[in-house]
C-alpha positions in Angstrom: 69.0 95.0 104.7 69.5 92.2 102.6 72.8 89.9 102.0 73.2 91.7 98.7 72.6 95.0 99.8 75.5 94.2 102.6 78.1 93.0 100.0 77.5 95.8 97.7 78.3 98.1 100.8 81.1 96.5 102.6 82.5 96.0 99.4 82.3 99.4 98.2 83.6 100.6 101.5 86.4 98.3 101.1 87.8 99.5 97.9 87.2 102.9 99.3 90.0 102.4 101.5 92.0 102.5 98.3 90.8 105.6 97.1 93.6 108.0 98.9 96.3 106.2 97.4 98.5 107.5 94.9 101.0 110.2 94.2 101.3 113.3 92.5 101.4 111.5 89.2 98.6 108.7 89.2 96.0 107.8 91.4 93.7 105.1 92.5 90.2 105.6 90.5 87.0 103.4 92.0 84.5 101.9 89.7 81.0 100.8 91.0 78.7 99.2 89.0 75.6 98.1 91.2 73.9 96.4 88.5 76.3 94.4 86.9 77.4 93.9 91.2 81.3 94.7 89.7 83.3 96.6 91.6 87.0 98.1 90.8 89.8 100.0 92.4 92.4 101.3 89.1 95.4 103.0 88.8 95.4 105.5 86.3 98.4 108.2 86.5 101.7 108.0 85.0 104.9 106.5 86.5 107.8 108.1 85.2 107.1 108.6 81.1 105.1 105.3 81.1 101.3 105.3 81.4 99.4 103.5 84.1 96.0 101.9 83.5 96.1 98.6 85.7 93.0 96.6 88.1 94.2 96.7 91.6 91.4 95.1 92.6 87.7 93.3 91.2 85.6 92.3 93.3 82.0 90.1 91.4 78.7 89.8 93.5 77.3 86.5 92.1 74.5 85.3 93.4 74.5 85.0 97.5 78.9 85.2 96.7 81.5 87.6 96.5 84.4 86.5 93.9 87.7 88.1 93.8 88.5 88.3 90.3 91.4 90.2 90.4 94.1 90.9 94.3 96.9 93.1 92.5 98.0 94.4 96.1 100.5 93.2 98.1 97.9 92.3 101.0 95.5 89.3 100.8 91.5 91.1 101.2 90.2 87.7 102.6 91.1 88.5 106.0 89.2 92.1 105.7 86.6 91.4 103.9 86.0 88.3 106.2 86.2 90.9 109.5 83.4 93.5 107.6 81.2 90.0 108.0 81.6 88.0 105.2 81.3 84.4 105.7 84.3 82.6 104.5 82.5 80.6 103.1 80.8 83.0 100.5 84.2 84.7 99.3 85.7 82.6 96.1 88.9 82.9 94.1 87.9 83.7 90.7 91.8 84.5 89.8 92.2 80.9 89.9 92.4 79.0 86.3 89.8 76.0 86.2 92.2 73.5 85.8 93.8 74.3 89.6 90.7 74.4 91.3 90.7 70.9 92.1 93.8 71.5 94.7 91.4 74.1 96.2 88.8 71.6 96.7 91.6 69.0 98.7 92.1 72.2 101.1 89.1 71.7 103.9 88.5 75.7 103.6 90.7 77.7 101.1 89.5 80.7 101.8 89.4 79.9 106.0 92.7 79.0 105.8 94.0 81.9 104.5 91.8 84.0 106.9 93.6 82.2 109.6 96.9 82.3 108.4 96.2 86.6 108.0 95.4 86.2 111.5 98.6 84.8 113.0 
C-alpha cells in the first residue's frame, strides 16, 4: 500500500475514534473526502437552545504530509497519529498563522517535541 493510501486510512480511523461521541442532543458527524484528501470530525446537535455546527478536527493530506488544520479537542493528536506510524516529521501545524512559523523553525522538531512531551 502506498504512503497515501496509509494516511488516508490511519487518518480516517483516527477520526473514527470520534465518532461515538456525543449526547442525546448533538453528536460527532465524520466527513471524508478522499479526493480532496480532507478529512473532518463535526459537532452538529444542539446544546441547550443554542445550535452546534463546529470542526473538532481537520486533518489535509498534501503531498507525502499530513497537516492539521484544525485540533478543537482538549488532547494534542500528534502523539496518536505519530503511534499509527506517522513520521513526525511528515505531520505539520497548519493552525499556525504564517507570521509564527518562524519560532517553529528555531524548535529542532516541533512536532517531535510535542510527541515526546505526550509521552511523559
Amino acid at each position: 500500500m502506498d504512503t497515501i493510501s496509509l494516511y488516508q486510512q490511519w487518518v480516517k480511523t483516527f477520526l473514527k475514534e470520534y465518532e461515538n461521541f456525543g449526547n442525546a442532543e448533538s453528536r460527532i458527524e465524520l466527513i471524508f473526502d478522499d479526493e480532496r484528501m480532507r478529512y473532518m470530525a463535526v459537532w452538529v446537535g444542539w446544546r441547550q437552545r443554542k445550535r452546534i455546527h463546529q470542526c473538532a478536527i481537520h486533518i489535509d493530506i498534501v503531498g507525502d504530509s499530513i497537516v492539521i488544520q484544525c485540533n478543537d479537542t482538549e488532547a494534542s493528536i500528534i502523539p496518536r497519529l505519530v503511534e499509527m506510524g506517522v513520521s513526525p516529521d511528515k505531520i505539520s501545524l497548519g493552525f499556525i498563522h504564517p507570521h509564527n512559523q518562524q519560532y517553529l523553525e528555531n524548535m529542532t522538531n516541533p512536532v517531535a517535541d510535542v510527541v515526546s512531551v505526550g509521552n511523559s
